[in-house]
C-alpha positions as CSV (number, residue, x, y, z in Angstrom):
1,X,-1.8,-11.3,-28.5
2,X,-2.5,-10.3,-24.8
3,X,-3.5,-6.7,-24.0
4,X,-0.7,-4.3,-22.6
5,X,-1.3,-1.0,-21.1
6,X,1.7,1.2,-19.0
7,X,1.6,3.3,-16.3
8,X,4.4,5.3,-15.1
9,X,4.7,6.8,-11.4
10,X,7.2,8.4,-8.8
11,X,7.3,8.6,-4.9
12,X,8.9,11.0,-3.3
13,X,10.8,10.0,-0.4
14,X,12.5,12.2,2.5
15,X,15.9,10.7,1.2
16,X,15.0,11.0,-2.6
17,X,13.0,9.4,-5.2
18,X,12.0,6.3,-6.3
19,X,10.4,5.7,-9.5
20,X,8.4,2.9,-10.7
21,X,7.3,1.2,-14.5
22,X,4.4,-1.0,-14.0
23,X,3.3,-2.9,-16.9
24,X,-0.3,-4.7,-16.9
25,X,-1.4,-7.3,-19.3
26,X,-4.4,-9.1,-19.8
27,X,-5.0,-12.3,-21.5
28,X,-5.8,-16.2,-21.4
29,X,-4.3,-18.9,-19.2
30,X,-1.8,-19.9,-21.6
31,X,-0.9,-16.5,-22.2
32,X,0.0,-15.5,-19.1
33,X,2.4,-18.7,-19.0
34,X,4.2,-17.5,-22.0
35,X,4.3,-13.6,-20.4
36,X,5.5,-15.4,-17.4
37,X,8.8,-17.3,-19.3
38,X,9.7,-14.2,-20.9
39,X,9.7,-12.2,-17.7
40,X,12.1,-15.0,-16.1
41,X,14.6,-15.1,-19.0
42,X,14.5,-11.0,-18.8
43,X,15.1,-10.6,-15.4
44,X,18.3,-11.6,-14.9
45,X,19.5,-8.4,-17.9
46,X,17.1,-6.3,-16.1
47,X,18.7,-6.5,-12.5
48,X,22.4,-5.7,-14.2
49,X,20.8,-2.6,-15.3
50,X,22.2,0.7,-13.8
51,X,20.0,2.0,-11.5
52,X,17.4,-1.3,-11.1
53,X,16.2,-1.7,-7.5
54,X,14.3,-4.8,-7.9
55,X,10.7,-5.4,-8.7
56,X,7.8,-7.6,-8.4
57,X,5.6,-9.8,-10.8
58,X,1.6,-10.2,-9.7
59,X,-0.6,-12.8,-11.4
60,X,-4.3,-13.3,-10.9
61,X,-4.5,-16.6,-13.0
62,X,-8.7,-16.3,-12.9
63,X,-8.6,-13.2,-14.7
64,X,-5.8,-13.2,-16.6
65,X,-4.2,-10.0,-15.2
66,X,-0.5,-10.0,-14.9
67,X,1.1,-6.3,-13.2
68,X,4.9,-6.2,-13.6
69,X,6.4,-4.0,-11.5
70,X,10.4,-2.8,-11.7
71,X,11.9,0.1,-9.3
72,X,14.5,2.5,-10.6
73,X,16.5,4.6,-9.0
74,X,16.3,7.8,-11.3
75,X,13.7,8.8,-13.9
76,X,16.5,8.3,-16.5
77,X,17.3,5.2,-15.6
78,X,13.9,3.8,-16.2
79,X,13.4,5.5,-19.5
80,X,16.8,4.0,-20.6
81,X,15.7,0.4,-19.3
């Protein structure tokens, strides 16, 4: 089972906020693969979410460090996603 940890932040902007879920996992190879198919079958729901801004996926396939990154428009709005 690869290792997930959570980290939650917001950026205040001179027009607003914009906040952020990042999600970092570490495992093997193979795990990251699998993490990988699941985030692609996911993200298509995610962006029809009220609120989603987009997001990024970061892989470091030698150390098995995955960060997943999505961008909401409202604290609330992240919670709910």
């Amino acid at each position: 089972m690869p290792e997930r940890t959570g980290f939650v932040f917001a950026t205040a902007e001179t027009s607003g906020c914009m906040f952020a879920r990042i999600e970092a996992f570490e495992t093997t190879s193979e795990g990251l693969d699998e993490i990988l198919g699941a985030l692609q079958r996911s993200v298509g729901i995610v962006r029809t979410l009220p609120g989603n801004m987009g997001g990024y996926v970061l892989v470091n396939r030698e150390s098995g460090q995955l960060l997943n990154v999505t961008f909401w428009q409202t604290d609330e709005e992240r919670e709910a996603a």
